[in-house]
C-alpha positions as CSV (number, residue, x, y, z in Angstrom):
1,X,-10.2,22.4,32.9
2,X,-12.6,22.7,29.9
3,X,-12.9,26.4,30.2
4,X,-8.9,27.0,30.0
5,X,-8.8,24.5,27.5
6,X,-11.3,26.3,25.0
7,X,-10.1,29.8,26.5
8,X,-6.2,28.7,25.1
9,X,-8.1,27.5,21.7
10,X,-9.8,30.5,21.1
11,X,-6.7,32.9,22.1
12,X,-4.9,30.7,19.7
13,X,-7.0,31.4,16.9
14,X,-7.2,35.3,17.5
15,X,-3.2,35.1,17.7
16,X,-3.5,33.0,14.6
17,X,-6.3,35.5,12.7
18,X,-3.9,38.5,13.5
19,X,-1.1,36.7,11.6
20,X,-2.6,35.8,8.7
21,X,-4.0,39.5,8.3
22,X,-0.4,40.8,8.9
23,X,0.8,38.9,6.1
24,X,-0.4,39.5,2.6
25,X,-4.1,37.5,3.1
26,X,-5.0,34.0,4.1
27,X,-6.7,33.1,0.5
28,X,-4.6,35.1,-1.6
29,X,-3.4,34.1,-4.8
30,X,-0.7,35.9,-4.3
31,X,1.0,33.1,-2.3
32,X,2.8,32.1,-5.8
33,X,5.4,30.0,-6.1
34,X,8.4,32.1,-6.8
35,X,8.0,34.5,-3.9
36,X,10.7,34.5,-1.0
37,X,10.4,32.2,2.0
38,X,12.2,34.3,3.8
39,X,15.5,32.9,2.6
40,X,17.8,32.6,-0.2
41,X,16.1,29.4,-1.2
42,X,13.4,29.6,-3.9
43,X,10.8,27.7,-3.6
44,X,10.0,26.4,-7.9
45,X,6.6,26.4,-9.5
46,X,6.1,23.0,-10.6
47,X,5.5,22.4,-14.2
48,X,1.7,20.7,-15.7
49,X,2.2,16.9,-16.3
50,X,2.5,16.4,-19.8
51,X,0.2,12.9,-20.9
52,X,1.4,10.1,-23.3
53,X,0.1,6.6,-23.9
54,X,0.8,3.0,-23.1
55,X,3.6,1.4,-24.6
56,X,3.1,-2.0,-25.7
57,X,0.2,-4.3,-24.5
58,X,-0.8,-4.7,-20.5
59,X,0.3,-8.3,-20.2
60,X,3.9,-6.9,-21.4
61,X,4.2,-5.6,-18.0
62,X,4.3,-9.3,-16.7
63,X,8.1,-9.9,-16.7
64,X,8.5,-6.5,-14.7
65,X,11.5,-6.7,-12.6
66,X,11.6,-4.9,-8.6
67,X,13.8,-5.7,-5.9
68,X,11.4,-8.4,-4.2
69,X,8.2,-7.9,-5.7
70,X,6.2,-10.2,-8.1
71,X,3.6,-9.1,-10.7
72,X,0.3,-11.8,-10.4
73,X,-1.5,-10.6,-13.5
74,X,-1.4,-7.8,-16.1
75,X,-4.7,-7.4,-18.1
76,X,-6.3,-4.4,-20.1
77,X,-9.8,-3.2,-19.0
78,X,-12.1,-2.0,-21.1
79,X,-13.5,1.0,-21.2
80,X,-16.9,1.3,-19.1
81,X,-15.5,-1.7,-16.8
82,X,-15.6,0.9,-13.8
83,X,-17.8,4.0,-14.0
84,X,-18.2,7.1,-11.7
85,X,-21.1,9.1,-11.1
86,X,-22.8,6.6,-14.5
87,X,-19.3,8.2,-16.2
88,X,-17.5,5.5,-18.1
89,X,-13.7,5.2,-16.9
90,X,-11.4,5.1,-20.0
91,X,-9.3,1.7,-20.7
92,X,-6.8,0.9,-18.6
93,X,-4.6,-1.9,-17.8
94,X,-4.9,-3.5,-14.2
95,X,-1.9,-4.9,-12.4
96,X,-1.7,-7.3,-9.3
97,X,1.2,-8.6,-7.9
98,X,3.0,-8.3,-4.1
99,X,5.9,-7.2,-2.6
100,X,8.4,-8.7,0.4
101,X,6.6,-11.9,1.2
102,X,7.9,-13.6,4.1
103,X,7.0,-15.5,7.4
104,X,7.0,-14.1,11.1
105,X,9.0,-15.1,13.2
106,X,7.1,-14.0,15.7
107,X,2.9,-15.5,15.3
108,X,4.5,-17.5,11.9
109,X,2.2,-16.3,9.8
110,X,2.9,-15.6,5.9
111,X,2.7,-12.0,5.1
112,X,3.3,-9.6,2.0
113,X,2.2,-6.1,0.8
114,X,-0.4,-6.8,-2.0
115,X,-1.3,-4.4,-4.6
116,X,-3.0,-3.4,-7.6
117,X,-2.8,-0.6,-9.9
118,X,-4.7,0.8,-12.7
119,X,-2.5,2.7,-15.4
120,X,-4.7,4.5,-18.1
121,X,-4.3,3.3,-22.0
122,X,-4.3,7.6,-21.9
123,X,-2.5,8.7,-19.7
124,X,-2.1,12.2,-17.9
125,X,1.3,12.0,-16.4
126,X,0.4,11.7,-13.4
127,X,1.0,9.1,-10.0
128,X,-1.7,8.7,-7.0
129,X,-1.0,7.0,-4.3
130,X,-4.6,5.7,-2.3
131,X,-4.1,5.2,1.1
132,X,-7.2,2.9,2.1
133,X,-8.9,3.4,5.3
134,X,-9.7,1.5,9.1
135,X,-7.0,-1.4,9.7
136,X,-6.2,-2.0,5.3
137,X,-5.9,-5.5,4.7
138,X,-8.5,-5.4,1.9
139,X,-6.5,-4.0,-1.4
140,X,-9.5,-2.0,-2.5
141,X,-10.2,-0.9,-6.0
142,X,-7.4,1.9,-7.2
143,X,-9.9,4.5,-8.7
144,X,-8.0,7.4,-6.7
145,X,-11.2,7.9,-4.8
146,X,-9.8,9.8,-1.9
147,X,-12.4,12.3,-0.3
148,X,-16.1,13.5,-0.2
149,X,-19.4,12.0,-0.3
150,X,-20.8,11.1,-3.8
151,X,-17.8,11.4,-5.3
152,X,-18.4,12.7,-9.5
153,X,-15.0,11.7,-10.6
154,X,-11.8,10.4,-9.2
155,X,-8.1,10.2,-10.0
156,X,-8.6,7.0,-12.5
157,X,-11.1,8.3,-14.2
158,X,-9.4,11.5,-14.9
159,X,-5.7,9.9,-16.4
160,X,-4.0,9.1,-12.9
161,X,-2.3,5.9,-12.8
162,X,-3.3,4.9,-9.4
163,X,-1.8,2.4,-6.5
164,X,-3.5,0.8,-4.2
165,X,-2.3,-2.1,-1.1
166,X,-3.2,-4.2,1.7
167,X,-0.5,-2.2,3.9
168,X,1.4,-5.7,4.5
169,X,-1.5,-8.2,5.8
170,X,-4.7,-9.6,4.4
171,X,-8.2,-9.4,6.1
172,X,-7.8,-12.8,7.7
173,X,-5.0,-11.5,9.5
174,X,-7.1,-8.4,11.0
175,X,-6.5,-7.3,13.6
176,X,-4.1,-10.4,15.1
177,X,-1.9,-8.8,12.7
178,X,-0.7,-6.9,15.5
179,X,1.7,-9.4,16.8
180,X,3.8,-9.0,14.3
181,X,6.2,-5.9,14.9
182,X,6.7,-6.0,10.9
183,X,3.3,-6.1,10.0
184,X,2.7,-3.1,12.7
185,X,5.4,-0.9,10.8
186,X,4.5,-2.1,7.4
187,X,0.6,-0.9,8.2
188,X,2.5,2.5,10.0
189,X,4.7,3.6,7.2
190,X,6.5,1.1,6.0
191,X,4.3,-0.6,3.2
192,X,3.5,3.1,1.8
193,X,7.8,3.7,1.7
194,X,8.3,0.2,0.0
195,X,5.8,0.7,-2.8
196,X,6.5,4.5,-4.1
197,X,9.3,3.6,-5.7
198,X,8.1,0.2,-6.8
199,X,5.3,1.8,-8.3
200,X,7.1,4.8,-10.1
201,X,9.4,2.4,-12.0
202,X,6.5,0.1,-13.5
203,X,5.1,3.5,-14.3
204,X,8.3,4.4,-16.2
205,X,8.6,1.0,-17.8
206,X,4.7,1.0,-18.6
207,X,5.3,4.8,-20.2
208,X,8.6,5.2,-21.1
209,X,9.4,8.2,-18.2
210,X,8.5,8.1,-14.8
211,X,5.6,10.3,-14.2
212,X,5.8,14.4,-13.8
213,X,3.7,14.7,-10.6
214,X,3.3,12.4,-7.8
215,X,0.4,12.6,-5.3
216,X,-0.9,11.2,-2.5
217,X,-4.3,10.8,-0.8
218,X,-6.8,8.8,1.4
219,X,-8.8,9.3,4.0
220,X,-9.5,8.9,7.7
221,X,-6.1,5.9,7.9
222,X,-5.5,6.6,4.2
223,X,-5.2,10.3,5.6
224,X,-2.9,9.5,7.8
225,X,-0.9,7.5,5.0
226,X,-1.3,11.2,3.0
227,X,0.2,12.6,6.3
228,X,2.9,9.9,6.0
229,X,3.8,10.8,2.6
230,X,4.1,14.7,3.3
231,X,6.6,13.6,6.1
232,X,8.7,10.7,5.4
233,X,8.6,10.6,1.6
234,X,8.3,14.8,1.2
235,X,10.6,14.5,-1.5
236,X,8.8,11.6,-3.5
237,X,5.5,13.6,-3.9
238,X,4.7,16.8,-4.8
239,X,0.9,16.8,-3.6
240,X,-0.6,15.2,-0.7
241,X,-4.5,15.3,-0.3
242,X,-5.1,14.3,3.6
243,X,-9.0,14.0,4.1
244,X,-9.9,13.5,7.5
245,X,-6.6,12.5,8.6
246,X,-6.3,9.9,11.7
247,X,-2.6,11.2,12.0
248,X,-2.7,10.7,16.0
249,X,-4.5,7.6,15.6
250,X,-3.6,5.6,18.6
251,X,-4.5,8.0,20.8
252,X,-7.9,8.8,18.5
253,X,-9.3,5.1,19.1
254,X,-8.0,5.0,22.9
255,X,-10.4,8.4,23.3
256,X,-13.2,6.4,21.6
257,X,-12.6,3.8,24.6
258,X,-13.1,7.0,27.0
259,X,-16.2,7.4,24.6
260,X,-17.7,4.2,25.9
261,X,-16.9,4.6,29.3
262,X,-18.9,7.6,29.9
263,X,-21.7,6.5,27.3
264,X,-22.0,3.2,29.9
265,X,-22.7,5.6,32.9
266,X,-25.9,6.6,31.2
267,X,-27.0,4.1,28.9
268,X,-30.3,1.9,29.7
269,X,-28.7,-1.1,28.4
270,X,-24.5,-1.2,28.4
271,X,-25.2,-3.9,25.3
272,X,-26.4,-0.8,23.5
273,X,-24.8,2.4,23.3
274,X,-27.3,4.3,22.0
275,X,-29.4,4.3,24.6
276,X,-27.2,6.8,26.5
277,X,-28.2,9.5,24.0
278,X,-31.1,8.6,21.4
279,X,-32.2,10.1,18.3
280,X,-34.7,12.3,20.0
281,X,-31.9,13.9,22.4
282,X,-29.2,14.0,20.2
283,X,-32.1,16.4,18.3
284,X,-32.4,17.9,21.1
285,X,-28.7,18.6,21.6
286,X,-28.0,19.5,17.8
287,X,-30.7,22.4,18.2
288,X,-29.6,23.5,21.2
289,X,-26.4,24.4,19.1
290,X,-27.7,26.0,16.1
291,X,-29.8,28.1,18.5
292,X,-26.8,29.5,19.9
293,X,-24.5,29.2,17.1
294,X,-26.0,29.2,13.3
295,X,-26.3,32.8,13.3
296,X,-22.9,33.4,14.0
297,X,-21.9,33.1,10.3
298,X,-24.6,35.8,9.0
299,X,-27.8,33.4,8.3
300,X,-29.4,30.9,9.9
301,X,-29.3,27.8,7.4
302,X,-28.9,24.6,9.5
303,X,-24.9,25.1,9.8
304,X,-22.1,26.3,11.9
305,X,-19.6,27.6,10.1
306,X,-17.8,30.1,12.8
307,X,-16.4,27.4,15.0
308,X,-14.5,29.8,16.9
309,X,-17.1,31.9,17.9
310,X,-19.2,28.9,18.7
311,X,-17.0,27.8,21.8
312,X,-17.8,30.7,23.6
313,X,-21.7,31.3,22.4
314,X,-22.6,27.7,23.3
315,X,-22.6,26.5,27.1
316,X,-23.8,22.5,27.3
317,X,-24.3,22.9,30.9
318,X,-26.5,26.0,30.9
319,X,-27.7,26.1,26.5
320,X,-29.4,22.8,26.5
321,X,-32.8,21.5,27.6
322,X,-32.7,19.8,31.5
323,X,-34.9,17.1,32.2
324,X,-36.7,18.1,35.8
325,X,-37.7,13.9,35.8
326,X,-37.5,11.0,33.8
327,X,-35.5,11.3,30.0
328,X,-38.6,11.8,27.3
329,X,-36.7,12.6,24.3
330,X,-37.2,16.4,25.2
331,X,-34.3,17.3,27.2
332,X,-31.2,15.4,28.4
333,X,-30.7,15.0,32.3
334,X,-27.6,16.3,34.2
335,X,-25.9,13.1,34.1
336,X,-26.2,13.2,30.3
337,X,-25.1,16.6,29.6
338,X,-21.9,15.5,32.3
339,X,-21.4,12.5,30.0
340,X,-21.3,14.6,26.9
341,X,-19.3,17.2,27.9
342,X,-16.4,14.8,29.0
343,X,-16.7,13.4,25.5
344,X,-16.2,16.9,24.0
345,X,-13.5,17.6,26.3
346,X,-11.7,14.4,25.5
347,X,-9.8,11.7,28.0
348,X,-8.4,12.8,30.8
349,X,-5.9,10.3,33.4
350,X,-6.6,10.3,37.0
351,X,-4.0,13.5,37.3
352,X,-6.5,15.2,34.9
353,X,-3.9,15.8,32.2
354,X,-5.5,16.1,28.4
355,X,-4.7,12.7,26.5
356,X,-6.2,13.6,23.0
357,X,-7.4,16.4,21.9
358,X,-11.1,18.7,22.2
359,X,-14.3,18.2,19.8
360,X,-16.2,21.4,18.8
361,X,-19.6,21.0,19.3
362,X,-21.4,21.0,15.8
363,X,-25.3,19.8,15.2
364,X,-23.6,16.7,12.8
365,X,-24.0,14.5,15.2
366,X,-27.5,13.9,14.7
367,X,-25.6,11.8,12.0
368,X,-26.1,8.1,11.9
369,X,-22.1,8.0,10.6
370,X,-21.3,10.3,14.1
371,X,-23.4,7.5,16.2
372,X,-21.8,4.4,14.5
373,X,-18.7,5.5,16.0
374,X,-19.7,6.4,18.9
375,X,-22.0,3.9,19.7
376,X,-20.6,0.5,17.9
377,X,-17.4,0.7,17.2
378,X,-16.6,2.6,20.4
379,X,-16.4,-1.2,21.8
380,X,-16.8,-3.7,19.0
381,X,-14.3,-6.2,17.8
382,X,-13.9,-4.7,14.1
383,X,-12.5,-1.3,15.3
384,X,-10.8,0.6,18.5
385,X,-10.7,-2.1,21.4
386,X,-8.8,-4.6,19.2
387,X,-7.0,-1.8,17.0
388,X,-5.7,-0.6,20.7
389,X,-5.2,-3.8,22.3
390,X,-3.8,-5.4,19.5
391,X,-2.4,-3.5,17.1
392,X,-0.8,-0.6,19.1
393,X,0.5,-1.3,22.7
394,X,3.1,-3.1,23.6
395,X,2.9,-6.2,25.0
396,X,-0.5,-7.0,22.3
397,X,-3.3,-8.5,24.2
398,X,-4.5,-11.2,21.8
399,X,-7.9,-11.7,24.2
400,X,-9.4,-8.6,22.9
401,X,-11.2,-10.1,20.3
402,X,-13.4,-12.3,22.9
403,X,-14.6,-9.4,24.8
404,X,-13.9,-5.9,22.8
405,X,-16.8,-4.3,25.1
406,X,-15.2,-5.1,28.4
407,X,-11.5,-4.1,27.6
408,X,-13.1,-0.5,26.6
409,X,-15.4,-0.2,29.7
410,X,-11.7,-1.7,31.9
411,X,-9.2,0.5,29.8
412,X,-7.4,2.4,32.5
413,X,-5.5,5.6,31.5
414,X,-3.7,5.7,34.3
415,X,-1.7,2.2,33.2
416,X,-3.4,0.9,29.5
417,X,-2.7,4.4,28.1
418,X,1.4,3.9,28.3
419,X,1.3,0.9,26.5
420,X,0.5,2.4,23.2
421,X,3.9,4.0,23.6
422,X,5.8,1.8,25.3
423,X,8.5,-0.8,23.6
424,X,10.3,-4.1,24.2
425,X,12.8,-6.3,22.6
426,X,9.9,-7.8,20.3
427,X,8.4,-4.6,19.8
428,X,10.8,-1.8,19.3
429,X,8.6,0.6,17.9
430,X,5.6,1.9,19.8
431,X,2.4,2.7,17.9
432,X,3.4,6.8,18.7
433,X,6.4,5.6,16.5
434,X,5.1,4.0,13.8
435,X,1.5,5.1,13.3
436,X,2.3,8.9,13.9
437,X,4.7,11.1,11.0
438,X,8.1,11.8,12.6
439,X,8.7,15.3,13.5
440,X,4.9,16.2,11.9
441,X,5.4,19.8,11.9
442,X,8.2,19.6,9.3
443,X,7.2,19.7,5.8
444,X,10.5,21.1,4.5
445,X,11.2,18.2,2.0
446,X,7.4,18.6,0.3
447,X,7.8,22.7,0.4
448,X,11.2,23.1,-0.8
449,X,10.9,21.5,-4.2
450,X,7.4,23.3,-4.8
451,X,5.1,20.7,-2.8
452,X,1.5,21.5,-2.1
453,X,-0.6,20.0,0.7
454,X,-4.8,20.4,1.1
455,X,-6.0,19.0,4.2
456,X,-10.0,18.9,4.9
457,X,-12.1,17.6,7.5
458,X,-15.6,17.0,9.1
459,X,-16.6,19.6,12.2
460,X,-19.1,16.6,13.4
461,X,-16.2,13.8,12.5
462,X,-17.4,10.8,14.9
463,X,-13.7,9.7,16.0
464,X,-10.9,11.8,14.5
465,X,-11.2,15.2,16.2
466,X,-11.4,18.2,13.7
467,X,-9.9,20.1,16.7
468,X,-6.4,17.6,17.1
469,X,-6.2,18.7,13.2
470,X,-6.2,21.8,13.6
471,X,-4.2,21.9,16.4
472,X,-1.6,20.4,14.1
473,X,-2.3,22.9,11.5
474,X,-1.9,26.1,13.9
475,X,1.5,24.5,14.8
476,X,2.6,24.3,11.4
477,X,1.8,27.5,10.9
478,X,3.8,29.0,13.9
479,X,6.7,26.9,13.5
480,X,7.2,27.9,9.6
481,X,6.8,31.7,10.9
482,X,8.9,31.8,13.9
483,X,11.5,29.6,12.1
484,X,11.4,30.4,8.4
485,X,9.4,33.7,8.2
486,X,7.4,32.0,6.3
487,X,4.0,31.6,5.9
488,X,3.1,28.1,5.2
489,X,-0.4,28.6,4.1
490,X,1.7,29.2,0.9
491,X,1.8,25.7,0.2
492,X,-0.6,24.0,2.9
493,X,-3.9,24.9,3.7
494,X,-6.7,23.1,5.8
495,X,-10.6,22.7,5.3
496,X,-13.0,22.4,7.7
497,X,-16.2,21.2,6.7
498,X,-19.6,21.9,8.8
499,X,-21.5,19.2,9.9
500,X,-19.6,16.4,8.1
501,X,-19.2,13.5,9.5
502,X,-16.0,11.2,9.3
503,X,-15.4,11.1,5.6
504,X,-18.4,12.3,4.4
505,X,-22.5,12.4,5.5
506,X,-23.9,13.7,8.5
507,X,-26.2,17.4,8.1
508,X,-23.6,18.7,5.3
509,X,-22.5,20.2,2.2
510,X,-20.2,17.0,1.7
511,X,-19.6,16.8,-1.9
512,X,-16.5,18.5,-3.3
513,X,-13.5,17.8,-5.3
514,X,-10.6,18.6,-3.1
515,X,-7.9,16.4,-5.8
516,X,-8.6,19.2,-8.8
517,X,-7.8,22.0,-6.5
518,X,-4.6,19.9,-5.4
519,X,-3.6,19.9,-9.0
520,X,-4.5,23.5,-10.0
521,X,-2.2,24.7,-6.5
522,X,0.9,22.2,-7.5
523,X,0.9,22.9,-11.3
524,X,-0.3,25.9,-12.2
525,X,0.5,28.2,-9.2
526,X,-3.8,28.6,-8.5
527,X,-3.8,28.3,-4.5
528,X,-7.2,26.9,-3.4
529,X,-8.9,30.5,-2.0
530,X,-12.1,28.1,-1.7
531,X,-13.6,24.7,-2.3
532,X,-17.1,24.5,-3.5
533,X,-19.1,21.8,-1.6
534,X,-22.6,20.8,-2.9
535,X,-25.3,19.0,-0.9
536,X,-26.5,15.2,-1.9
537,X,-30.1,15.8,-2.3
538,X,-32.4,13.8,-4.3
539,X,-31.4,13.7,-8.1
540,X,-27.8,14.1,-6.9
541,X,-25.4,13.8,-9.7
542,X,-23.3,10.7,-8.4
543,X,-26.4,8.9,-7.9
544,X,-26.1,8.8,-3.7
545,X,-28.2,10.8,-2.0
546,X,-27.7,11.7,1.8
547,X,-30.7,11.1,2.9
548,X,-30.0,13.0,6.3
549,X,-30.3,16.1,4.7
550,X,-33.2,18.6,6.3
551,X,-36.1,19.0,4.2
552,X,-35.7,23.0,3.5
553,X,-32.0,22.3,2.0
554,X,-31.9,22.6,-1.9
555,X,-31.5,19.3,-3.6
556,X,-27.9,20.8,-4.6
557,X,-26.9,23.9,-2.1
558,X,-23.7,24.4,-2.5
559,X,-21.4,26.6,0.1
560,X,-17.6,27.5,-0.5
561,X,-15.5,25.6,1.4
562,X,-13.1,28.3,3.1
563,X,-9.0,27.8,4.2
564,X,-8.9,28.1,8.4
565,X,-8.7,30.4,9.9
566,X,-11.1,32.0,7.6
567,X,-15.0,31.6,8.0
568,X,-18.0,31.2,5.1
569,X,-20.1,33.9,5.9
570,X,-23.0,35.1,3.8
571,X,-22.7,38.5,2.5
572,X,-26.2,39.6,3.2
573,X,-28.1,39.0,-0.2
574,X,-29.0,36.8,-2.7
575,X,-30.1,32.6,-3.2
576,X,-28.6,31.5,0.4
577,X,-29.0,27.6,-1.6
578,X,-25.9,29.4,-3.6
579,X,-22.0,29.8,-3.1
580,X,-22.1,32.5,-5.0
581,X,-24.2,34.5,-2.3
582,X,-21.1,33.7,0.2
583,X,-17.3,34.9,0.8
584,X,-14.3,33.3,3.4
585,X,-13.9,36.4,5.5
């Protein structure tokens, strides 16, 4: 099964490399906005937001009036009150308040969908929406932070008036949240579809017009929010930012389950995960790759930029180190390598049919981000055992929380698995309902009116597979060519990112500013041919240093970022610390 499963993933890809240079060229400006889609319809270039200032005082905003919703507080921050990268953000006025407070009917707890958002004395004329990460229920700060390690600026800081929200429960209701079918939808879509049009009137009564560009972003959930705005609310925003997107996230935390399952078979102590593949073998592992695989790309520097190529250079079972006795850090024993090449392959059911989606194997996960995952939250009580047997089957299992680390090692995908679609009178939406965008190949709403969407994510991502992502992407593509004649990498394009681990971290260039790029593509018709990514070295601008980095990096190497299906590769001479020195061919 794992060799027709990488064999269709790497026929895919040529099928898909063909296309791209049949059309005009994957990074080509010349993807502008007012060429044909294939129809009569033309697609507009969006005008550049045009900035103003606040009108009237913050605590004016007080008495703002919404179809169930209640501003808390209205106060002006000064500038320097928040800073970025030791930057001072400007003045700006913070809101609280909530929306659609009410009582279950179901566990009778109170619930509402918090918020807070920060609207610049200066404003840009723009809107962010932040989608916040794992299960929300914190409303955390609306700087517009929404990708990349070390971040040097963020939307706030550059004019955004940004939202921020709980998603519909507060952290003393996570995860038991879950028995509330409300709550469940609220934390799907349904808190994000409430508060975009909440949030664009206070902007208009705040500014006097309602703003020129709309965007949304997050990561890992708060991608998946991103992925819910391009879908559901297409026509409220014109650019969506989806950074390490959890879109099939149901599925994603029921693989991690699979994850501890075959981490127990080998671990020394099932108490501790980690001892199914330590440091030293997970070294062991990660240079087994690059021996095969960092070449590929033109240089060996410690990455794996062609992917593709790597699936078929790199063999786990024959590639790696075998231990001929006892484990010593210096190889990994049969077992082991059996272990991690289920994990790579994803969860399978007893009939052996795929649940979730391949991992491509990338030396990040000598990450200590990459092991969290796997290792902890895999089976704690914080992330997948109680966001699965809580949060998304149906009926919820409330007992979770007393033994996370057992219902992992139990799960059966045979029975358990169904659950997270299943439905009943209580709960008439499954998580594949709720959590997942309807009909997620279907951007027409975002494309139609001009939209733009810039997706990017980790190769060595610890529990959202960079491989389900781009599964999703190679679909869009085909549908929007088969259906439309059109090639949708004219207004959506998607990042991977070498040995980045969920988010950010891990052995990678994991700095970048995908937002700016976002705004260049929407409003001025500049598609993103590349994204420079810098390393976090010591003396790092933002002031956080990955201190996983090898020792022969440069402090700052940068590398471009290229749009799938095309590949950094270095062009033969010149600084290899520099982009510059590289192209996406």
């Amino acid at each position: 099964m794992m060799t027709s499963i990488y064999q269709n993933h790497w026929l895919k890809s040529l099928s898909l490399a063909a296309l791209c240079m049949s059309l005009i060229a994957c990074g080509d400006n010349d993807h502008d906005d007012q060429s044909s889609t294939g129809s009569d319809h033309q697609i507009p270039q969006l005008s550049p937001a045009v900035g103003t200032t606040l009108q009237g005082d913050c605590s004016d905003l007080l008495d703002f009036s919404f179809d169930q919703t209640t501003i808390s507080a209205a106060t002006l921050q000064a500038a320097g009150t928040l800073q970025v990268a030791g930057q001072d953000i400007a003045a700006h006025c913070l809101i609280t308040g909530y929306m659609h407070p009410r009582v279950s009917p179901v566990d009778g707890q109170s619930y509402q969908i918090g918020f807070e958002m920060r609207l610049p004395v200066d404003w840009n004329g723009r809107f962010l929406y932040q989608g916040n990460g794992g299960t929300d229920g914190n409303i955390a700060t609306a700087t517009g932070q929404v990708g990349s390690g070390g971040p040097l600026t963020n939307a706030l800081h550059q004019g955004f008036a940004v939202i921020s929200s709980d998603a519909g429960h507060n952290a003393t209701q996570n995860p038991l949240f879950g028995l509330d079918p409300q709550a469940r939808i609220d934390y799907g879509y349904g808190a994000i579809s409430k508060l975009t049009p909440m949030a664009k009137h206070l902007i208009q009564r705040a500014y006097g017009k309602l703003p020129d560009r709309s965007y949304a972003g997050g990561t890992s959930n708060g991608g998946r929010h991103a992925m819910m705005a391009a879908t559901r609310l297409g026509d409220e925003y014109d650019g969506i930012l989806a950074s390490t997107p959890g879109f099939h996230l149901p599925k994603a935390a029921a693989a991690q389950l699979y994850t501890a399952q075959q981490l127990r078979r080998v671990a020394t102590d099932e108490n501790d995960l980690s001892t199914a593949l330590t440091i030293p073998e997970r070294q062991v592992l990660a240079q087994a790759i690059l021996d095969k695989c960092d070449a590929l790309d033109g240089i060996v520097d410690g990455l794996v930029q062609d992917v593709e190529s790597c699936r078929s250079a790199f063999n786990i079972k024959t590639d790696v180190p075998v231990c001929s006795a006892e484990r010593d850090g210096s190889c990994l024993s049969a077992d082991q390598l059996d272990v991690v090449a289920n994990i790579y392959r994803g969860p399978v059911n007893s009939a052996g049919e795929a649940l979730y989606a391949t991992q491509p194997f990338d030396p990040g996960l000598v990450g200590s981000n990459w092991a969290s995952w796997k290792f902890s939250s895999s089976v704690g009580t914080a992330r997948d055992p109680v966001a699965v047997g809580i949060i998304f089957q149906v009926p919820p299992d409330a007992s979770v929380t007393e033994n996370s680390r057992q219902f992992a090692f139990n799960y059966n995908f045979d029975t358990d698995y169904l659950k997270l679609s299943a439905t009943n009178n209580t709960y008439t939406e499954s998580a594949m309902s709720f959590m997942i965008p309807p009909d997620e190949l279907n951007l027409d709403k975002l494309h139609q009116h001009g939209g733009k969407m810039i997706v990017v994510q980790g190769n060595a991502d610890g529990v959202f597979s960079v491989d389900d992502t781009q599964n999703w992407y190679d679909n869009v593509l085909q549908r929007y060519q088969e259906q439309a004649n059109v090639d949708a990498q004219s207004f959506v394009r998607f990042f991977r990112v070498p040995g980045m681990n969920h988010s950010r971290g891990g052995i990678a260039t994991d700095q970048f500013d995908a937002l700016t790029a976002l705004v260049n593509w929407v409003e001025y018709g500049k598609a993103p041919d590349q994204i420079i990514a810098t390393a976090r070295g010591i003396g790092n601008a933002s002031g956080q240093v990955n201190t996983e980095l090898p020792g022969d990096w440069s402090a700052n190497r940068t590398r471009p970022l290229c749009p799938y299906p095309l590949v950094t590769r270095y062009n033969g001479d010149g600084d290899s610390e520099l982009a510059e020195n590289f192209s996406c061919r």
